[in-house]
N, C-alpha and C positions, 0 to 999 in steps of 0.2 A: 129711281126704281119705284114703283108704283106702287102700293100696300097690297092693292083688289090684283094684283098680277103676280104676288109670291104663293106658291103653293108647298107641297110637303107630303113625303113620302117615308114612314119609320115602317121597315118589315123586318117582321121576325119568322124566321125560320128553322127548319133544323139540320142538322150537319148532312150534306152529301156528298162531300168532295175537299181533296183540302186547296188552297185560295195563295196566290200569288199577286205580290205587289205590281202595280202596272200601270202605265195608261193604254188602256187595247185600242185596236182601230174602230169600239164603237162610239169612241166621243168620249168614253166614261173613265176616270181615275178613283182606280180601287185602292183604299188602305187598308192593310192589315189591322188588325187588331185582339190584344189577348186580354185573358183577365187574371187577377192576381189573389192569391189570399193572404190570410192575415199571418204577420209575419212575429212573433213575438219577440223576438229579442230585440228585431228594428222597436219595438212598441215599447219596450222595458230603456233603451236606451233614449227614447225621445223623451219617454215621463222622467228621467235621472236628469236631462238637459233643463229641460223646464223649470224643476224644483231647482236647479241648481241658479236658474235667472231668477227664481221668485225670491230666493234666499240671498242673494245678493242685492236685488230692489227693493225685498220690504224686510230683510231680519231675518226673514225666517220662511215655512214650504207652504206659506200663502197663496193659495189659486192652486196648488198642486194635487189635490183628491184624484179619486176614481173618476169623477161626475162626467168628464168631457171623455171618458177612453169608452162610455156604453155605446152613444152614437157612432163611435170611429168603428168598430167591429159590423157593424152592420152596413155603414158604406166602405169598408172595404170587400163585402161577399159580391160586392157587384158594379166594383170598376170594372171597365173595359177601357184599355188605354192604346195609341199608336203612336208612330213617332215620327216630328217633323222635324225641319233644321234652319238655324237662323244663322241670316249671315252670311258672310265671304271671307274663307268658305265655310259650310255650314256646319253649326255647332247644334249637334241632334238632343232633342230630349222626347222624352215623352208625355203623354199631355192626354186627359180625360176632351174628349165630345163630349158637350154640355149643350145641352135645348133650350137650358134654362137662363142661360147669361149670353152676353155679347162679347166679351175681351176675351185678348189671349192675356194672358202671363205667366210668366218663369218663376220658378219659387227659389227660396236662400239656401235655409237651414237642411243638411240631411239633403240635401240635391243637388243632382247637376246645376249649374250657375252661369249666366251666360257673362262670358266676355267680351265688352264692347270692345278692349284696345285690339283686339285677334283681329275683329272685323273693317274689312276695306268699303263696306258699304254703311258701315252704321253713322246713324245723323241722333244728335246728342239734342231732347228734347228737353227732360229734367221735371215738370211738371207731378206735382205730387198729386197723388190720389189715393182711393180707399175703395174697395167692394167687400159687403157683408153677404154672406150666402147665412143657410141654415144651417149649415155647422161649423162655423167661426167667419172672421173676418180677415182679409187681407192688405197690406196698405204698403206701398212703394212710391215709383215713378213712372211716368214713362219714358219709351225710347223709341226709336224707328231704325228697320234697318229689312233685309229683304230676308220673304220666309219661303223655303222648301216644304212641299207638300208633297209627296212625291213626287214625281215629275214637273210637278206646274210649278214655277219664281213665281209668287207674288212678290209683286215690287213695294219697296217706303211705307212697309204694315206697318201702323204703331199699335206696340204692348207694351205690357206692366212689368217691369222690373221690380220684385217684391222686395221688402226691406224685414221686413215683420207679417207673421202669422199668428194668430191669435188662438189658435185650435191643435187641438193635436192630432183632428184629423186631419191635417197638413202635413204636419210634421212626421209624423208617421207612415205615407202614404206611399208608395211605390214612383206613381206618377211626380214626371218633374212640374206640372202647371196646366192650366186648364184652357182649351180651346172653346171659347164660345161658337154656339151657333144659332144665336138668337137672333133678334130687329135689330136696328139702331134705337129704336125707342127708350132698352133699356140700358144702353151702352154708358157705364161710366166716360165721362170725358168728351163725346157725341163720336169717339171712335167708331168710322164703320168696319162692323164686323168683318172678317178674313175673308169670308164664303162671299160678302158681297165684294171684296174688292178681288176675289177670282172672276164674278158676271162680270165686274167693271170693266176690270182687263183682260176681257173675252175670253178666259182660258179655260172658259166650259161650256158648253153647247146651251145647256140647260139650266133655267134656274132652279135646280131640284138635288137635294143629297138624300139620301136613304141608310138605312144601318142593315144589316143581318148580322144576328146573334145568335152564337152557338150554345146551343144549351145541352153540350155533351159538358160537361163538370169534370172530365178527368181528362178534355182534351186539352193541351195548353193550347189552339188555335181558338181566340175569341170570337172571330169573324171578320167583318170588314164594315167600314164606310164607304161608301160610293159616292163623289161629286159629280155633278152633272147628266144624274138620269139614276136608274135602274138597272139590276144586274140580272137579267132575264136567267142566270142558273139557276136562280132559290126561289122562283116561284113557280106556281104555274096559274093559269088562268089570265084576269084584267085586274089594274087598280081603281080605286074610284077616288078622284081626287078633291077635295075641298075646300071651300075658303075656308081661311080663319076667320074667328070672329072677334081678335081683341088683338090692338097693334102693342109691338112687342114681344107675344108667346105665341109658341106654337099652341095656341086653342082654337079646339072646333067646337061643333053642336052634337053631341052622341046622344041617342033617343034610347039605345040598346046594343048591348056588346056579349059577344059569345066565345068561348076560348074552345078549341078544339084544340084535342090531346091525341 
């Protein structure tokens, strides 16, 4: 798949209608999606865990301050999560759309967990790794085994089985793990991404996904993701589409940007 031939479509909209999971007859597989707030009791019982590993590994509530719960409150005002399923048959979680990374993975502590022995389709890989994001790190294994996206089986995806999170914005998080939608570029492991191995195995028309995000705050309907094109409800008008300019991220060239309210 060609770098100069991936394109990219992120629109935001505002609520008109509310949104069902689907694959419609225009080519396109819509996913839900909602968003979540901050939950504090989850937040007060993740910090109790924590200190109670730090007090066990060093003596005492070593690493256990406020410091890492500032940054958790502010990514939590703006997950948006949906849910896929791993497996045969499949075991649902739900999982953050990410721009920013390439892998999928399932998280331990305080989440759903996936079971390999459940699944007839998992192939046992074991291969340890690690991804550092900007608000902690995570580090597991991998695995392989087939993923539900709504409708569409990708087949023999491998992700990350987590072992350890290092953040408590993990920990604390509603979402069970996070779906990359990056390059391969930046793929731990040279795993390619999920979204290409749906082009791969033809199960989208289009090399193109898009978001609509609702920004009604007191709807619980998030919005949706769309594979494989556009969702001609939430817009109106043409898009203009662009190369990127740096393999790996979704980056373009912006000269000038306007927000209309």
């Amino acid at each position: 798949m060609e770098q100069k031939l991936l394109w990219f479509s992120i629109c935001l909209w505002t609520l008109s209608c509310s949104l069902l999971l689907d694959a419609a007859s225009d080519g396109l597989l819509r996913i839900n999606v909602k968003k979540i707030a901050l939950d504090v009791e989850t937040l007060s019982a993740a910090r109790y865990a924590r200190r109670e590993q730090n007090r066990i590994k060093y003596g005492s509530d070593f690493g256990g301050s406020d410091v890492d719960i500032v940054p958790l409150k502010n990514y939590l005002d703006a997950q948006y999560f949906g849910e896929i399923g791993i497996g045969t048959p499949p075991q649902n979680f739900t999982v953050i759309f990410d721009t920013g990374s390439s892998n999928l993975w399932i998280a331990c502590l305080f989440h759903h967990k996936f079971k390999a022995s459940k699944s007839s389709s998992y192939t046992k890989n074991g291969e340890s790794c690690k991804i550092t994001y900007g608000s902690g790190t995570i580090s597991g294994f991998f695995s392989q085994d087939h993923v539900l996206v709504g409708d569409l089986l990708i087949k023999d995806q491998v992700f990350i089985e987590t072992t350890r999170e290092s953040s408590l914005t993990f920990l604390v998080a509603k979402f069970d793990g996070i779906l990359g939608l990056g390059f391969p570029e930046i793929s731990v492991g040279s795993v390619p991404p999920l979204w290409y191995s749906m082009a791969e195995q033809k199960l989208i028309d289009k090399k193109v996904f898009s978001f609509w995000l609702n920004r009604n705050e007191n709807d619980e309907n998030g919005g949706e993701i769309v594979f494989g094109g556009v969702d001609s409800k939430h817009f109106k008008g043409d898009h203009t589409y662009v190369p990127i300019t740096r393999k790996g991220y979704w980056q373009a060239s912006v000269l000038e940007a306007a927000l209309l309210l």
